[in-house]
C-alpha positions as a printed Julia matrix, in Angstrom:
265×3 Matrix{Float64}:
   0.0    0.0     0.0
   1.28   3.35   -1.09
   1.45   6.72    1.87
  -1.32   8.29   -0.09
  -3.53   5.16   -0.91
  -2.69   4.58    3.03
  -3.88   7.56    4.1
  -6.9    7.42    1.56
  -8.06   4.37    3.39
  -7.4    5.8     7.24
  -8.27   9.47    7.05
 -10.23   9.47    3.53
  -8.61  12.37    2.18
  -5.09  11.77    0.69
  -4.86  11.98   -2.8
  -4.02   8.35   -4.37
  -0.18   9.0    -6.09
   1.44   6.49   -5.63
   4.82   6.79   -3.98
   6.86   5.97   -7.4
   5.34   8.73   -9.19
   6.13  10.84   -6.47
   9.56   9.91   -6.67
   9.87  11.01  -10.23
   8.87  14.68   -9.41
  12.35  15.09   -7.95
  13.28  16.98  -11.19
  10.57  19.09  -10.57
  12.7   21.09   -7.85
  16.03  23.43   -7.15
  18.6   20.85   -6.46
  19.74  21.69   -2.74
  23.53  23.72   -2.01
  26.67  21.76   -2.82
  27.16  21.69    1.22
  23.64  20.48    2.04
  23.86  17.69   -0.88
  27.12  16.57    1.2
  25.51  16.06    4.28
  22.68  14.08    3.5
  24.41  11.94    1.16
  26.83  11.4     4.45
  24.15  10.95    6.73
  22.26   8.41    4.51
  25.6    6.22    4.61
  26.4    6.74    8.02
  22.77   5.27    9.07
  23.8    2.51    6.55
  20.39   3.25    4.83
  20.63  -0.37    2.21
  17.36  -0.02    1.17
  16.53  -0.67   -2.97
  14.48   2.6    -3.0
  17.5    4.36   -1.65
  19.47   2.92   -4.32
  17.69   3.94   -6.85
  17.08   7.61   -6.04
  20.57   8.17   -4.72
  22.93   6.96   -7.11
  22.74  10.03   -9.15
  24.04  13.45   -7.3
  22.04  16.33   -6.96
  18.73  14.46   -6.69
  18.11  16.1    -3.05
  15.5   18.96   -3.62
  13.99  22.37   -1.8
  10.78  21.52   -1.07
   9.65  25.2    -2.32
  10.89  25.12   -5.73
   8.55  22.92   -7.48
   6.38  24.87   -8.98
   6.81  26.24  -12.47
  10.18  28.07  -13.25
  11.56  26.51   -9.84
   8.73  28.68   -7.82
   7.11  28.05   -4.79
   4.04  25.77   -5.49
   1.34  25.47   -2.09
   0.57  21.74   -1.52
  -2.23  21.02   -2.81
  -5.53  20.83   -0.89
  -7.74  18.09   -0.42
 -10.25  17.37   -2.6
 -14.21  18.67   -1.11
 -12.03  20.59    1.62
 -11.53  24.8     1.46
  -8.11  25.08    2.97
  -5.67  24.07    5.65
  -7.9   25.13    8.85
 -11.1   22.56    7.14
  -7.95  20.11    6.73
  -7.18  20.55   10.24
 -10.48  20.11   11.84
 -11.19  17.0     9.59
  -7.88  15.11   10.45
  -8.88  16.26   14.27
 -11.9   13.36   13.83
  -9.12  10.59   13.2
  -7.83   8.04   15.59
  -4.44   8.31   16.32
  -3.5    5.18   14.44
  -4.59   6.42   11.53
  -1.83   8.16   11.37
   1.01   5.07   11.99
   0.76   3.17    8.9
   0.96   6.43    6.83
   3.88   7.67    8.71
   5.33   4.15    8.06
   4.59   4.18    4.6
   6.72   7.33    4.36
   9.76   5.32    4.15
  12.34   4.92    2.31
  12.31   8.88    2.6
  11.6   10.87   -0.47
  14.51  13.58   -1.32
  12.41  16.61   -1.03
  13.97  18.91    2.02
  12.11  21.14    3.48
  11.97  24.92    3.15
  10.19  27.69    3.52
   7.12  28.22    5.88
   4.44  25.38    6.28
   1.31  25.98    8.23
  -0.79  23.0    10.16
  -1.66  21.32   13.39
  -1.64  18.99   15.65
  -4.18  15.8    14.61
  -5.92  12.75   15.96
  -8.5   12.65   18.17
  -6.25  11.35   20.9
  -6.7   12.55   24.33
  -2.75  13.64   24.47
  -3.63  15.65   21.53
  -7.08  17.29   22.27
  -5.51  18.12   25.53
  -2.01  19.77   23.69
  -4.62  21.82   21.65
  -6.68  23.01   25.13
  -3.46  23.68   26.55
  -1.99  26.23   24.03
  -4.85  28.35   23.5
  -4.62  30.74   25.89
  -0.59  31.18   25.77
   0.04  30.93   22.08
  -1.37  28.06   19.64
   1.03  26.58   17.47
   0.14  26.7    13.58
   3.29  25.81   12.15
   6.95  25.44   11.29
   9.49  27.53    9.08
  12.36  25.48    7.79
  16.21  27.1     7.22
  18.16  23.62    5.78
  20.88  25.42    4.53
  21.85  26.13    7.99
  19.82  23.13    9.51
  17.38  24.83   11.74
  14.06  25.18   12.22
  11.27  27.65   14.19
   7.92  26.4    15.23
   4.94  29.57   14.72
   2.84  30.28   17.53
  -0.38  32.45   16.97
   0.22  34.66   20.23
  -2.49  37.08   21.46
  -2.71  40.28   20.07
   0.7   40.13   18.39
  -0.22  37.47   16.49
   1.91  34.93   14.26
   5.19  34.9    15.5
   8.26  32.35   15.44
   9.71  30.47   18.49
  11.13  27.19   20.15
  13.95  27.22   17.35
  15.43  23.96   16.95
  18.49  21.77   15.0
  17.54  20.19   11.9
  18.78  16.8    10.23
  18.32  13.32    9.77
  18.57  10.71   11.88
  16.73   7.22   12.72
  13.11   7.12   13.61
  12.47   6.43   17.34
   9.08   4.44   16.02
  11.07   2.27   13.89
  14.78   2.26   14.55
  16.29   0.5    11.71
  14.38   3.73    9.68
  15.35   6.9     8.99
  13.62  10.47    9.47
  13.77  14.43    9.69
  14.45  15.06   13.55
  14.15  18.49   15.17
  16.17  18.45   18.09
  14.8   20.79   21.04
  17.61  20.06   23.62
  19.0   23.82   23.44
  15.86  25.69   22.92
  15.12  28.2    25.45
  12.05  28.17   27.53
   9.33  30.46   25.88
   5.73  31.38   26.81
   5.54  29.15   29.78
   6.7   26.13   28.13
  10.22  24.24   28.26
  10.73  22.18   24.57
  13.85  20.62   25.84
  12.12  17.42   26.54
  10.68  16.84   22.88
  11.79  15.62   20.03
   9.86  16.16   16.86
  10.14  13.42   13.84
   8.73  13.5    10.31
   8.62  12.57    6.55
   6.64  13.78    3.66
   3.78  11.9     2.43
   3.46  13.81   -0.52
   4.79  17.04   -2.45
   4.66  20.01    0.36
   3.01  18.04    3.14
   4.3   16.1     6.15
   3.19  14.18    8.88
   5.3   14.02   12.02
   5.16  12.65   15.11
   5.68  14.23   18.94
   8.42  12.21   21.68
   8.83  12.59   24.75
  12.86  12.23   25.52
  14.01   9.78   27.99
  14.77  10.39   31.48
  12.94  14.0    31.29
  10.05  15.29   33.67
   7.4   14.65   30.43
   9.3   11.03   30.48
  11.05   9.15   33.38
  11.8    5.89   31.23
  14.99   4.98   29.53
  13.62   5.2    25.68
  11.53   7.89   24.11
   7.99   7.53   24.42
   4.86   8.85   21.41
   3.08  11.77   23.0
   0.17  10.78   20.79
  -0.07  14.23   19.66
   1.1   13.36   15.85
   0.86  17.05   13.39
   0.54  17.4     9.83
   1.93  20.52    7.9
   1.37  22.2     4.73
   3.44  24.37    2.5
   1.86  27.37    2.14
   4.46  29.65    0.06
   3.71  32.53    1.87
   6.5   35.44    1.37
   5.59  37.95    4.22
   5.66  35.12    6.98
   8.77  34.02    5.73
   9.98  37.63    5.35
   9.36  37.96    9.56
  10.18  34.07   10.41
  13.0   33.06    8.18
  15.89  35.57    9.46
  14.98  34.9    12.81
  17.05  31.47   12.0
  19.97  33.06   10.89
């Protein structure tokens, strides 16, 4: 079964590509800096990555991709919406209605990774109809409600956005980008975002999260929340789901990457 065709038959709203055509549209985008390339061809060996897919879409260079150069003459192209929905907030509050499983086998089905990279701004939220999740989303209302990430991989970092109260969008709880393997399935690989040096901000500490995710298709991603080991969120000796799995989408929208992006700098 295919991500999209998986996610067609949990959440009833992917659109069915199937995960070879997507892997075609790699031509589509800006091949990634010289640097960047380096580093996740590296990183790839390093994790001793074997697989045939990997193979296949590796063994040429330059095939690693910005995410937000796909669209015609290498320009930003918003992922597409899906079909019967109006836009990302309908998305949102659909995916809300889900189980949380519903959103394992997709993730799983994100793998062997695709080489899109992310860039640029992507707007979303947190999904499932999990308790841990419904709770995360009471939680943040009041302080600042997250509705996003902006993504800087030519310098490997990445801010979360928080919709803060009169002030409104803003970026925060910066974090370290790259790849690394997948705490839900360790002989995988995935995008981590490493929190461990991220200052405390609006009442919350981010040190003891990890976030972890992989594109299901062009401009969207599903990720999923951990709790690090032997942290106040966590006292056992492995990382542990916060059932509180997110879903972004690239949105391609200059002004909030105007005011997010050179925060990462």
């Amino acid at each position: 079964m295919t991500v999209a065709k998986a996610m067609v038959s949990t959440c009833g709203l992917m659109v069915a590509a199937t995960f070879a055509a997507k892997l075609q549209s790699v031509s589509a985008g800006e091949p990634v800096s010289p640097i960047l390339e380096e580093y996740l061809l590296k990183v790839f060996d390093n994790l001793e990555d074997s697989s045939v897919k990997r193979s296949s879409f590796l063994e040429d260079a330059g095939n690693f991709f910005y995410s937000d150069t796909q669209g015609n003459n290498g320009q930003c192209k918003p992922a597409d919406i899906y079909q019967g929905l109006e836009d990302v907030d309908e998305v949102c509050r659909t995916m809300r209605s889900k189980n949380f499983r519903s959103f394992l086998e997709p993730y799983e089905e994100a793998y062997p990774m695709t080489t899109e990279v992310p860039r640029g701004c992507y707007l979303g939220c947190p999904v499932s109809s999990s308790i841990q999740a419904n709770l995360f989303v009471r939680q943040t209302e009041g302080l600042g409600r997250w509705v996003g990430k902006c993504f800087d991989p030519d310098n490997m970092i990445v801010a979360n956005l928080i919709q803060a109260p009169i002030v409104g969008v803003v970026p925060a709880f910066k974090g370290a980008l790259y790849v690394e393997r997948s705490w839900m399935n360790e002989t995988n690989n995935a995008w981590i975002i490493d929190y461990r040096a991220t200052p405390r901000q609006f009442g919350r500490d981010f040190t003891v999260y990890r976030d972890e995710f992989r594109f299901v298709d062009d401009g969207v991603i599903l990720g999923h929340m951990y709790a690090r080991p032997f942290t106040s969120t966590n006292p056992l000796p492995f990382g542990v789901n916060t059932r509180v799995p997110f879903m972004l989408h690239q949105v391609c929208n200059r002004d909030l990457e105007k005011r997010a992006l050179p925060s990462l700098a």
